[in-house]
C-alpha positions as a Markdown table, in Angstrom:
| # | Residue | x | y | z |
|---|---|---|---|---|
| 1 | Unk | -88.9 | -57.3 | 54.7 |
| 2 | Unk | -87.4 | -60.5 | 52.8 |
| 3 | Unk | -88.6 | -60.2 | 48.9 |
| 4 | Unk | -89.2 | -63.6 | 47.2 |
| 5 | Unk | -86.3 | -63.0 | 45.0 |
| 6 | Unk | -84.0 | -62.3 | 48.2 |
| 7 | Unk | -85.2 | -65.4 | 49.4 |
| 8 | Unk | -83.8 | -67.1 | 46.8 |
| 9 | Unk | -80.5 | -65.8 | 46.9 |
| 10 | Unk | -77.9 | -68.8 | 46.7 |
| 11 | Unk | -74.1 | -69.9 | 46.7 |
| 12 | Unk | -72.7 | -72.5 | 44.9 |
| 13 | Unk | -68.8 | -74.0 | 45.4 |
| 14 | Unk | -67.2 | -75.2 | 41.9 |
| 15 | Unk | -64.4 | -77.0 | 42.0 |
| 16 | Unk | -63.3 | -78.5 | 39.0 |
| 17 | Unk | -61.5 | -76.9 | 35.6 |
| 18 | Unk | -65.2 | -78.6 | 33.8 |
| 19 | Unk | -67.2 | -76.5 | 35.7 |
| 20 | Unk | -65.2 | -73.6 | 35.8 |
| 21 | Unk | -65.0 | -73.2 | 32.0 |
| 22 | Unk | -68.7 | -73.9 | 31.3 |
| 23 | Unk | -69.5 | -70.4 | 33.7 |
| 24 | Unk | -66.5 | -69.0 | 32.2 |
| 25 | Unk | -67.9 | -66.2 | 30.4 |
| 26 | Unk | -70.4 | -65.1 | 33.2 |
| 27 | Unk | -67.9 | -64.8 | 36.0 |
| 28 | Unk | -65.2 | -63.0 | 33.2 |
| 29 | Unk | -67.9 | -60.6 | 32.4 |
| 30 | Unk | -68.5 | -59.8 | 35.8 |
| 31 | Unk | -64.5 | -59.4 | 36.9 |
| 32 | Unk | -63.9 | -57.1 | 33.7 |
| 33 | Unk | -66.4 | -54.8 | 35.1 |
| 34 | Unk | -65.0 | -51.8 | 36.3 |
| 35 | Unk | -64.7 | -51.8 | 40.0 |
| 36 | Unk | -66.0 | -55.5 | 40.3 |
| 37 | Unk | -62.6 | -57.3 | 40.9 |
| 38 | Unk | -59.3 | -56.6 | 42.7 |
| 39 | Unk | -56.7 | -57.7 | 40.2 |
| 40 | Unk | -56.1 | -59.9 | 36.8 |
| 41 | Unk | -55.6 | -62.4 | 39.0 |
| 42 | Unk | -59.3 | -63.0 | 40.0 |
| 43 | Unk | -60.3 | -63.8 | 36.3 |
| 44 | Unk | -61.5 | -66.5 | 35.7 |
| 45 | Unk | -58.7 | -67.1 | 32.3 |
| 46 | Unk | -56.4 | -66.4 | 35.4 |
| 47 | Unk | -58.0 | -69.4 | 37.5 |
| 48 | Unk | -57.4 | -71.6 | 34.9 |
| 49 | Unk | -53.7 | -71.0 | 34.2 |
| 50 | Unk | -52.9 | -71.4 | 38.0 |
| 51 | Unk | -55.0 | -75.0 | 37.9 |
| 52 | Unk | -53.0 | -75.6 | 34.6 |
| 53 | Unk | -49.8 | -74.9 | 36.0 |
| 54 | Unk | -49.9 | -76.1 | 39.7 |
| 55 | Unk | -51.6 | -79.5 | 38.3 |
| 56 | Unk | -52.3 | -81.7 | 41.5 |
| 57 | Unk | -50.7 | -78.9 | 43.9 |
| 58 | Unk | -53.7 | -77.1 | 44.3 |
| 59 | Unk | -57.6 | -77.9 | 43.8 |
| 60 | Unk | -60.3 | -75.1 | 43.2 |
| 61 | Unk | -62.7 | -73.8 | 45.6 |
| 62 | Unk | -64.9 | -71.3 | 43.9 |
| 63 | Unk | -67.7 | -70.1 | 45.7 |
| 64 | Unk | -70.2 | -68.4 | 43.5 |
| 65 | Unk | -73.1 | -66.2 | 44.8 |
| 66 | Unk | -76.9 | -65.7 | 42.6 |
| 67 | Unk | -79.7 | -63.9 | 42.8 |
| 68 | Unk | -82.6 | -64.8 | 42.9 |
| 69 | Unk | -82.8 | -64.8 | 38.8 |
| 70 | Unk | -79.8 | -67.5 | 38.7 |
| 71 | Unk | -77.8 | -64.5 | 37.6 |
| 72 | Unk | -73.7 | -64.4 | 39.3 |
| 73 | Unk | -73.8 | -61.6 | 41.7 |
| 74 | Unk | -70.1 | -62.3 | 42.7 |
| 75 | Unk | -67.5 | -65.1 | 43.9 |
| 76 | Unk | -64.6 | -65.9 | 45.6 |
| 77 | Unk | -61.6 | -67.5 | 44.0 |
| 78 | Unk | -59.7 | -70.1 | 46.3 |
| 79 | Unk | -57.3 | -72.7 | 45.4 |
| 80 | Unk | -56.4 | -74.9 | 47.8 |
| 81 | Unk | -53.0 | -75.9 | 49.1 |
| 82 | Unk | -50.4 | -77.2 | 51.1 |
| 83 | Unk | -48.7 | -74.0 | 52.7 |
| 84 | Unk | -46.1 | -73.2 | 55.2 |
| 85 | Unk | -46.2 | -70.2 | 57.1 |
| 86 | Unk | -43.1 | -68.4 | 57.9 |
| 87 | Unk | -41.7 | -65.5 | 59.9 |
| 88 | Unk | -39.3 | -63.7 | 57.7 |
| 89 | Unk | -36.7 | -62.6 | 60.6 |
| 90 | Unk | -34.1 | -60.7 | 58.7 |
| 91 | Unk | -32.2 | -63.4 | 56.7 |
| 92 | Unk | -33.9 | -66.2 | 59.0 |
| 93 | Unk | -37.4 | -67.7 | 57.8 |
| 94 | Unk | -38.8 | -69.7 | 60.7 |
| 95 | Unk | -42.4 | -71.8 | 60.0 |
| 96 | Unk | -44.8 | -71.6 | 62.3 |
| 97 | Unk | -48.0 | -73.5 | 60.6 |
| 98 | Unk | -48.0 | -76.1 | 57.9 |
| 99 | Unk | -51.2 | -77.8 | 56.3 |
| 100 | Unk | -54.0 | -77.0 | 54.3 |
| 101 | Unk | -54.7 | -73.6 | 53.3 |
| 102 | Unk | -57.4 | -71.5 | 51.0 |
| 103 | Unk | -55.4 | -68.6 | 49.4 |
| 104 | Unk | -57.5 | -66.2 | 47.9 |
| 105 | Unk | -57.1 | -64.8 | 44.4 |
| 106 | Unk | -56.9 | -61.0 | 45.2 |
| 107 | Unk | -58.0 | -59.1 | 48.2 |
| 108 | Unk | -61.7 | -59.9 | 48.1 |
| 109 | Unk | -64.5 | -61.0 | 46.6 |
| 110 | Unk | -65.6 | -60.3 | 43.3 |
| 111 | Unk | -68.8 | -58.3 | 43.0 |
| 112 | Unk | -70.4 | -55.2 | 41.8 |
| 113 | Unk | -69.5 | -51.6 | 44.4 |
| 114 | Unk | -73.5 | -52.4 | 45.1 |
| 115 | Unk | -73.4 | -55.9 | 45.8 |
| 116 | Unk | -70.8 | -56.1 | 47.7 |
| 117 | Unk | -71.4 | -56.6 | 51.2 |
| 118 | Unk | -74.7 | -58.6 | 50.3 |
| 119 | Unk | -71.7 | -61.1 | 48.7 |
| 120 | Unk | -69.1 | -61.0 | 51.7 |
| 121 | Unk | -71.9 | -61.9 | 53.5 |
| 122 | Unk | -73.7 | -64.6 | 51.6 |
| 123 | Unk | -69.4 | -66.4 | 51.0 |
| 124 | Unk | -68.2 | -65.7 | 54.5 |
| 125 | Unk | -71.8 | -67.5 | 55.9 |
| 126 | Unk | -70.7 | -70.5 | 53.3 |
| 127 | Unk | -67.4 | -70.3 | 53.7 |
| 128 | Unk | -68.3 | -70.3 | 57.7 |
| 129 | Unk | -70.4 | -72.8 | 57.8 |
| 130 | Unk | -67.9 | -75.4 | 56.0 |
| 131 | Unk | -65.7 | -77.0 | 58.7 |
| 132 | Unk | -63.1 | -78.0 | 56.7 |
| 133 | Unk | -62.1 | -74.7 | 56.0 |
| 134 | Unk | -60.1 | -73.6 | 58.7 |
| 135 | Unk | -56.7 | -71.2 | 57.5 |
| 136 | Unk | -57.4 | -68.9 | 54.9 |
| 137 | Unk | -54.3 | -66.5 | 53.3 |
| 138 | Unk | -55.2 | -62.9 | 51.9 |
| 139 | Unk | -52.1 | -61.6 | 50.2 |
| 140 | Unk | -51.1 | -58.0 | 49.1 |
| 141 | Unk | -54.4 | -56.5 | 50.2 |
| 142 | Unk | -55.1 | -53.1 | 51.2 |
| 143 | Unk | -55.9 | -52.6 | 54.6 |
| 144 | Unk | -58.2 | -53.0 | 56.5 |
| 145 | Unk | -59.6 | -56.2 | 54.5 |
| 146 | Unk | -63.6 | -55.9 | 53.9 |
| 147 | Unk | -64.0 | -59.5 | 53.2 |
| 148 | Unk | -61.8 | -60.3 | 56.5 |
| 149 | Unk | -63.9 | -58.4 | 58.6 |
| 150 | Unk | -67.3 | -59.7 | 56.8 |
| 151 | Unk | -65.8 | -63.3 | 58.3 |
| 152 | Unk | -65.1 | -62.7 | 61.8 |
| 153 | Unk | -69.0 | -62.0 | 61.8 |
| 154 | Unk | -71.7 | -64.2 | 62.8 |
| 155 | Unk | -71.8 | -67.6 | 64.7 |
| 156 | Unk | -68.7 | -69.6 | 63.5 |
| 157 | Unk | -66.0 | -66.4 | 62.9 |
| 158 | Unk | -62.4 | -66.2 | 62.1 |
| 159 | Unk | -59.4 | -64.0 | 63.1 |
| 160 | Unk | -57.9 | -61.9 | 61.5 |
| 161 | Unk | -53.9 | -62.1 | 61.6 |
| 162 | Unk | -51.3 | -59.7 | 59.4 |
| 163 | Unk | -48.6 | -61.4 | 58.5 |
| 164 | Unk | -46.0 | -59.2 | 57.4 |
| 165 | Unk | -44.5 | -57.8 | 60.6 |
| 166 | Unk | -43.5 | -54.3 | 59.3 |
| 167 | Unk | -46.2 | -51.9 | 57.8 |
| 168 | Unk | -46.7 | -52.0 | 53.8 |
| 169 | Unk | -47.6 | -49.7 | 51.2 |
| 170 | Unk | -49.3 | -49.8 | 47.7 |
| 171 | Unk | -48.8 | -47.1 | 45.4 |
| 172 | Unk | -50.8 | -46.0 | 42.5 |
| 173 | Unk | -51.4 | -43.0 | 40.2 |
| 174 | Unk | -54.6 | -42.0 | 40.4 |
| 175 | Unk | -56.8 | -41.3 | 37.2 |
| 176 | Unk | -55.1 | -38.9 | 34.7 |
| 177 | Unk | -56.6 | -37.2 | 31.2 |
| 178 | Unk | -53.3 | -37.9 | 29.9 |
| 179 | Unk | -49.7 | -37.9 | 30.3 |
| 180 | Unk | -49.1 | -34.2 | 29.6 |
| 181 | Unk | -52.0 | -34.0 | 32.5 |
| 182 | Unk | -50.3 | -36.1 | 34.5 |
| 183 | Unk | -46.7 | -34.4 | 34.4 |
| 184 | Unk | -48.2 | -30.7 | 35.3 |
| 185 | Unk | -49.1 | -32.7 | 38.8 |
| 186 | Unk | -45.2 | -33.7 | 39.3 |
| 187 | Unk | -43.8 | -30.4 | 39.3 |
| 188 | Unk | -41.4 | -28.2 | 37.2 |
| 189 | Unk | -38.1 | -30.3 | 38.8 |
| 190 | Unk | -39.3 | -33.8 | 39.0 |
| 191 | Unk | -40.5 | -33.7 | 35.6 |
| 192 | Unk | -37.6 | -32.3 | 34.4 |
| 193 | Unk | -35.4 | -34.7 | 36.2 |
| 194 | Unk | -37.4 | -37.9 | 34.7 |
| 195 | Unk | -37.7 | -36.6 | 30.9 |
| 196 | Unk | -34.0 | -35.5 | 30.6 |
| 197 | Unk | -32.8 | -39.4 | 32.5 |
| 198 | Unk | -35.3 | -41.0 | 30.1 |
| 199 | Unk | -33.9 | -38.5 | 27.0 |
| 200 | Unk | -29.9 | -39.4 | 28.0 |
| 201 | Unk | -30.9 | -43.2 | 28.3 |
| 202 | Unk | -32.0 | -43.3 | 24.4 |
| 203 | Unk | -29.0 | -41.0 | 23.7 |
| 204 | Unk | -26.6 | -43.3 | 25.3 |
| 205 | Unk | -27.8 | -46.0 | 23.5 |
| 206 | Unk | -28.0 | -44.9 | 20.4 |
| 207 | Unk | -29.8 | -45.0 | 17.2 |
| 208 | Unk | -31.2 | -49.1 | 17.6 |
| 209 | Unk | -33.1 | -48.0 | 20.8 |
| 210 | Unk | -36.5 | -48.2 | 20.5 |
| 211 | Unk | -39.4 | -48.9 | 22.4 |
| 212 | Unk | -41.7 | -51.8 | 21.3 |
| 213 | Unk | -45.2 | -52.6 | 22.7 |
| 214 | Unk | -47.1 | -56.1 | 22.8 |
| 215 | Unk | -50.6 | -56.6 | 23.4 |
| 216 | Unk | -51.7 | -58.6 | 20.8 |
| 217 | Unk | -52.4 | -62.4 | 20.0 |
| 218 | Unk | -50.2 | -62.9 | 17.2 |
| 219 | Unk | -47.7 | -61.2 | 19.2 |
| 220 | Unk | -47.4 | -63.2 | 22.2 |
| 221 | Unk | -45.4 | -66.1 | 21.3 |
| 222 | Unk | -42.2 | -63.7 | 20.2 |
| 223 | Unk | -43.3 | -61.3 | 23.3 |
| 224 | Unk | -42.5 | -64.9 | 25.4 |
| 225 | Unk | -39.4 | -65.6 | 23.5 |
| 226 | Unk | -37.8 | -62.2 | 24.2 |
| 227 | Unk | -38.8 | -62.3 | 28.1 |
| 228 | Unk | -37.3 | -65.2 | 29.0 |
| 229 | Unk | -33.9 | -63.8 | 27.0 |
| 230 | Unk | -34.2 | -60.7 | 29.1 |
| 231 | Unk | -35.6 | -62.3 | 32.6 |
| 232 | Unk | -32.2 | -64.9 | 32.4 |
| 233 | Unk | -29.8 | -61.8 | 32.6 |
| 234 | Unk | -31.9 | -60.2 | 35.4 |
| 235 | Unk | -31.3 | -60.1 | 38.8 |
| 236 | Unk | -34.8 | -61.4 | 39.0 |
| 237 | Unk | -33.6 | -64.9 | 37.5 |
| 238 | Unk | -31.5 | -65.7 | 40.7 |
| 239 | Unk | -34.4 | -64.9 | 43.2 |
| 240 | Unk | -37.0 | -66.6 | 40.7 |
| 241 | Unk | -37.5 | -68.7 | 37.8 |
| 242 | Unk | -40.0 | -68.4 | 35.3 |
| 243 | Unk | -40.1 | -70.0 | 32.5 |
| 244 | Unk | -41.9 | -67.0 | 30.3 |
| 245 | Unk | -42.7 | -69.5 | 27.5 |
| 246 | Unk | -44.4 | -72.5 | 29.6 |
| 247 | Unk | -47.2 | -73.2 | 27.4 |
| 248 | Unk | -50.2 | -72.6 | 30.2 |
| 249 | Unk | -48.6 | -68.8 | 30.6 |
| 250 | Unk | -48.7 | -68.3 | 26.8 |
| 251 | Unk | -51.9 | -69.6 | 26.7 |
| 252 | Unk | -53.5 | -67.0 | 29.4 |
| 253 | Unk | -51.1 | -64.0 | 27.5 |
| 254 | Unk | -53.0 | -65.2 | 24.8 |
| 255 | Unk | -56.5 | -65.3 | 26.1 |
| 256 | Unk | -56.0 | -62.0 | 28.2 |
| 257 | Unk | -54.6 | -60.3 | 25.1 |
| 258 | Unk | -57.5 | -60.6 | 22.9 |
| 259 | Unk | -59.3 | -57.9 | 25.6 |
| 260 | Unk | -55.9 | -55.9 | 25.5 |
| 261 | Unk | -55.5 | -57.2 | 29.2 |
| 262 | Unk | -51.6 | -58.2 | 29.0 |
| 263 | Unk | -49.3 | -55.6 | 27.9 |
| 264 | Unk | -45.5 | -55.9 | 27.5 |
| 265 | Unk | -43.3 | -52.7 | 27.5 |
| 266 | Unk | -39.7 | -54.2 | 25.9 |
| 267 | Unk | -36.5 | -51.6 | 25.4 |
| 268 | Unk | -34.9 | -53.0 | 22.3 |
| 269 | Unk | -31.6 | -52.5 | 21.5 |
| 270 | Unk | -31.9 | -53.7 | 18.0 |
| 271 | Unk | -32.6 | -57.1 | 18.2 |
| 272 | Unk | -31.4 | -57.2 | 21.9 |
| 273 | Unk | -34.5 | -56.9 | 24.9 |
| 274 | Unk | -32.6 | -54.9 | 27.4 |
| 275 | Unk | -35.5 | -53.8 | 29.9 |
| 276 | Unk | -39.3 | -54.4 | 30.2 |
| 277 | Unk | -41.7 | -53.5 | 32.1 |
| 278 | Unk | -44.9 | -56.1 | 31.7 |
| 279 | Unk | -48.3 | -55.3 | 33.1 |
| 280 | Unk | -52.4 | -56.5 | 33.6 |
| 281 | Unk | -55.5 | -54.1 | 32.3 |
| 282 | Unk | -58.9 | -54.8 | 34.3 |
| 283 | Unk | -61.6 | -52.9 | 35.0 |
| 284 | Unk | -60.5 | -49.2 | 34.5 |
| 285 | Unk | -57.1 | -50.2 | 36.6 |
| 286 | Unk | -53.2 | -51.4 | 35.1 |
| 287 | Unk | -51.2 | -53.1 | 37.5 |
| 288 | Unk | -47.5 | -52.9 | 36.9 |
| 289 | Unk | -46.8 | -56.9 | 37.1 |
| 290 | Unk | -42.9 | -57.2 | 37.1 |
| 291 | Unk | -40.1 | -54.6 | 35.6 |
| 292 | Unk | -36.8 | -55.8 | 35.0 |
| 293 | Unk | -33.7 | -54.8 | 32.8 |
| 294 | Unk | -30.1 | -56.7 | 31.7 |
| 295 | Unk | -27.8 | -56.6 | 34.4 |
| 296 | Unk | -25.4 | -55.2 | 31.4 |
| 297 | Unk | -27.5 | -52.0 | 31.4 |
| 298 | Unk | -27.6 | -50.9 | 35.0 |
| 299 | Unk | -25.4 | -48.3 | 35.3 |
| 300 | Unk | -27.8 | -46.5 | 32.1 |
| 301 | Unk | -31.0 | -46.4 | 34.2 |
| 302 | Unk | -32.5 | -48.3 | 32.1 |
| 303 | Unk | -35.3 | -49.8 | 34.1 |
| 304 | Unk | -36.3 | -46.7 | 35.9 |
| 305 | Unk | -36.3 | -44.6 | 32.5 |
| 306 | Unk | -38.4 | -47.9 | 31.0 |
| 307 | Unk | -41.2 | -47.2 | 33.7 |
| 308 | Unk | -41.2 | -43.8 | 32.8 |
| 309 | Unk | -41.8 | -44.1 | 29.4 |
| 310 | Unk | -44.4 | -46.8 | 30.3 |
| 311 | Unk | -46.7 | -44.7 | 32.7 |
| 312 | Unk | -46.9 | -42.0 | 29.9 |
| 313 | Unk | -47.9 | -44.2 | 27.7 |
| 314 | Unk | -50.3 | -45.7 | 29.2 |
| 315 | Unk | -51.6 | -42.8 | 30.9 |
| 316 | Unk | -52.5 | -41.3 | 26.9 |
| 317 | Unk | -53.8 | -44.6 | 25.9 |
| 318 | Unk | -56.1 | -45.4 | 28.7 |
| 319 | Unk | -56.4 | -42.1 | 30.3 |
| 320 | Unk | -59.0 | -42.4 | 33.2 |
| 321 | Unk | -57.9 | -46.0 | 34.5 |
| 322 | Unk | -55.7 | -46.4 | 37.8 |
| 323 | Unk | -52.0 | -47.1 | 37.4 |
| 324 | Unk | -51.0 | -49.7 | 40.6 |
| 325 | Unk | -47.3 | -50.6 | 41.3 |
| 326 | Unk | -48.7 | -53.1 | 44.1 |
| 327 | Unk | -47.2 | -53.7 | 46.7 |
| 328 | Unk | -44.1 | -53.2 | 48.8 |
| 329 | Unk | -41.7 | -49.8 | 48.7 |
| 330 | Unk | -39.5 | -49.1 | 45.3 |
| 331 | Unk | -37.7 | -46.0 | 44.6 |
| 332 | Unk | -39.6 | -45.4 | 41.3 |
| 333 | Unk | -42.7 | -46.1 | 42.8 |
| 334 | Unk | -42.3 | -43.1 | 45.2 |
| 335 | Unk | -41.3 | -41.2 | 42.4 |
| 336 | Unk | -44.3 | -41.7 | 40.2 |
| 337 | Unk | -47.1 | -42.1 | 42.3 |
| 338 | Unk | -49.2 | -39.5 | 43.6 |
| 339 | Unk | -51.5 | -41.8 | 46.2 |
| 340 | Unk | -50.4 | -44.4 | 48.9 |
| 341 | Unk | -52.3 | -46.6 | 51.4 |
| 342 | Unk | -51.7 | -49.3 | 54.2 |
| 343 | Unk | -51.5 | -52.7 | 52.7 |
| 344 | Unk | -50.6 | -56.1 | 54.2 |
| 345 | Unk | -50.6 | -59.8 | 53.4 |
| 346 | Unk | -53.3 | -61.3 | 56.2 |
| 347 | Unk | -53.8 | -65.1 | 57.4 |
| 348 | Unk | -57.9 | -65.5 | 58.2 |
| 349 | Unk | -58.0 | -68.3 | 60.9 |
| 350 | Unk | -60.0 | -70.7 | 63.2 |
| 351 | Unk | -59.7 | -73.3 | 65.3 |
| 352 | Unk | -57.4 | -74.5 | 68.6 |
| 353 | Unk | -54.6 | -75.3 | 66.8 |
| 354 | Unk | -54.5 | -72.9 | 64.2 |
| 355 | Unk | -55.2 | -69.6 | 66.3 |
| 356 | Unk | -52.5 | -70.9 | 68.4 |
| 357 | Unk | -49.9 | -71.0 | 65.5 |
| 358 | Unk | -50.9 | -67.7 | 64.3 |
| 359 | Unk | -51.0 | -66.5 | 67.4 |
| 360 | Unk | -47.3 | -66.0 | 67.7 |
| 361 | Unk | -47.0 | -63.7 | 64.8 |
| 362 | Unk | -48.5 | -60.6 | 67.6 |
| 363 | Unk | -46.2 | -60.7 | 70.0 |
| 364 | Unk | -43.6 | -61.4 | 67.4 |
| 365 | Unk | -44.3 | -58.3 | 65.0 |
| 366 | Unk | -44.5 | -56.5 | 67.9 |
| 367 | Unk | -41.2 | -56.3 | 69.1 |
| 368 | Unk | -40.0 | -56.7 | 65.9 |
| 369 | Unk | -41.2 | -53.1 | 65.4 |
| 370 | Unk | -39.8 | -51.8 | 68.0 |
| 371 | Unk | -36.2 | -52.7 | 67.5 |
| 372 | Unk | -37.3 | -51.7 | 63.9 |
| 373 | Unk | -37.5 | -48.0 | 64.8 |
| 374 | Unk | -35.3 | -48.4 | 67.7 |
| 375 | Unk | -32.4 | -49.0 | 64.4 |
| 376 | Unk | -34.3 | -46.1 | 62.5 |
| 377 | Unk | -34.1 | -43.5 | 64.9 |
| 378 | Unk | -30.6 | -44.2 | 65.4 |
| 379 | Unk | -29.7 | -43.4 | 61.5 |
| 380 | Unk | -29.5 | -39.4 | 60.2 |
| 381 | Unk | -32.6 | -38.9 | 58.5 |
| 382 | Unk | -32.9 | -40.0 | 54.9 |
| 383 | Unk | -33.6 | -37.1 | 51.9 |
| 384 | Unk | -36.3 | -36.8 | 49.9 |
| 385 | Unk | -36.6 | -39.3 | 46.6 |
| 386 | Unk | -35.3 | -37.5 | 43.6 |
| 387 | Unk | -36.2 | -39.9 | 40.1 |
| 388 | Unk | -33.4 | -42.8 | 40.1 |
| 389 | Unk | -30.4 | -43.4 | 38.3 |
């Protein structure tokens, strides 16, 4: 039987930067719960910077559940965009859809472990319902999706499409007492490896080595400074740029960092950044962000022996919590973790034309696969990972 406050059970779609920051507080609440959100990138200070920086490239779509008290129960954070979808074919990137698309901050929705399905439910019969709303993107999710499968339910349902034609992983370390906890797990050779690499790396550099850590307000403008000197000699500044001191990022370090939510990991070599390793703290769970080093640095192993030092810190600091190196396959990340699953980036879709489009990506991934392993069985078999260089 229906109770009256069931009956009253309502969702609500915000979507302006007014609205959001008046129910700011209630929805951060809610997302800093532990096991309420996905990722730092479904908080509502998060939200913000991506309206901020994206300006008229993307509108808000935030659909908010209640009870039957007015209280949030969950949401689901969308912004809404002009996408292209592409096949990455080796070196080749071929589109196959292009129009208006609601990507999804994180892999779900927001909501308490008990109220979740009641909220997949009560968004994907909104979300549903609204015509308009015909492609929606799901990246870096593990698999399979609960909110996907909450939406190709009822009277007006999606599919489901993955995108990324070969299979995914996402790595973590699950919850440790402490890093002395943590290393008994590794064994006697793996921990001996990654101490004596992360030992020689300080020895090789010498006395104006030192680790520094930033995680606090006053510390984020320098924290910005030194990233974007470090990012710039980085492999990473060819493939990406990011300007580390745009004033809507410093603004979010600087929100997030009141709640010790942002934390920096920088290898100084006196006043030189050489390697970092910058990360995200919500409910009970760090996800390891981006890690980078100098390109002048390489040949130390200075970026692996940075995440090293990292995940023990951490692990003594906030023993308990989940350490995630997200998504897609790393050497270090097969190293350090001790827990893998299936994850994918998924397109959620409807309608003639886009089901069509999307449609291609089966047959597609398909063979793709199979002249994937056709390649890999034709190699000698690969060793075991050992800690990198």
């Amino acid at each position: 039987m229906t109770t009256p406050q069931e009956a009253r059970l309502s969702c609500t779609v915000i979507g302006t930067t007014v609205a959001l920051h008046a129910s700011r507080d209630e929805l951060a609440r809610l997302a800093e719960t532990t096991g309420a959100a996905s990722g730092i990138v479904q908080h509502p200070d998060w939200l913000a910077f991506e309206l901020a920086w994206r300006g008229s490239e993307a509108t808000l779509h935030l659909v908010v559940a209640s009870n039957g008290l007015g209280q949030v129960i969950g949401y689901a954070p969308f912004l809404v965009e002009q996408h292209r979808a592409q096949l990455a074919l080796g070196k080749y990137r071929v589109s196959i859809y292009r129009g208006r698309t609601w990507r999804l901050l994180g892999a779900g929705v927001v909501a308490l472990p008990d109220d979740r399905s009641l909220v997949e439910r009560m968004i994907a019969d909104v979300l549903q319902r609204d015509r308009s709303v015909r492609v929606m993107r799901i990246q870096e999710t593990e698999l399979p999706n609960r909110f996907a499968a909450a939406l190709s339910q009822g009277k007006r349902t999606f599919a489901t499409v993955q995108a990324n034609l070969l299979d995914q992983l996402n790595w973590v370390i699950q919850p440790q007492g402490s890093s002395a906890a943590y290393l008994a797990t590794l064994g006697s050779k793996r921990r001996n490896d990654l101490t004596r690499r992360l030992r020689n790396v300080y020895k090789k550099l010498g006395d104006q080595a030192e680790l520094r850590l930033f995680d606090r307000p006053e510390q984020i403008d320098e924290y910005a400074a030194l990233m974007n000197q470090v990012y710039a000699r980085s492999w990473h500044a060819s493939a990406q740029a990011i300007d580390w001191e745009l004033p809507a990022r410093r603004n979010l370090f600087q929100h997030l960092s009141t709640g010790e939510q942002v934390i920096g990991h920088m290898l100084m070599l006196g006043e030189r950044p050489i390697a970092y390793v910058h990360g995200y703290r919500l409910g009970g769970r760090y996800l390891l962000d981006d890690t980078g080093y100098d390109e002048e640095f390489a040949s130390l192993g200075v970026g692996a022996a940075l995440v090293f030092q990292a995940v023990q810190d951490l692990l003594d600091r906030y023993p308990g919590e989940v350490i995630d190196f997200g998504y897609g396959d790393n050497q270090y990340k097969r190293v350090l973790a001790d827990r893998q699953t299936a994850c994918g980036s998924l397109y959620v879709v409807r309608g003639v034309l886009p089901r069509l489009c999307f449609g291609l990506i089966g047959p597609v991934r398909w063979l793709y696969r199979r002249v994937h392993r056709a390649m890999r069985s034709a190699k000698p078999p690969s060793p075991q990972p050992s800690p990198p260089a």
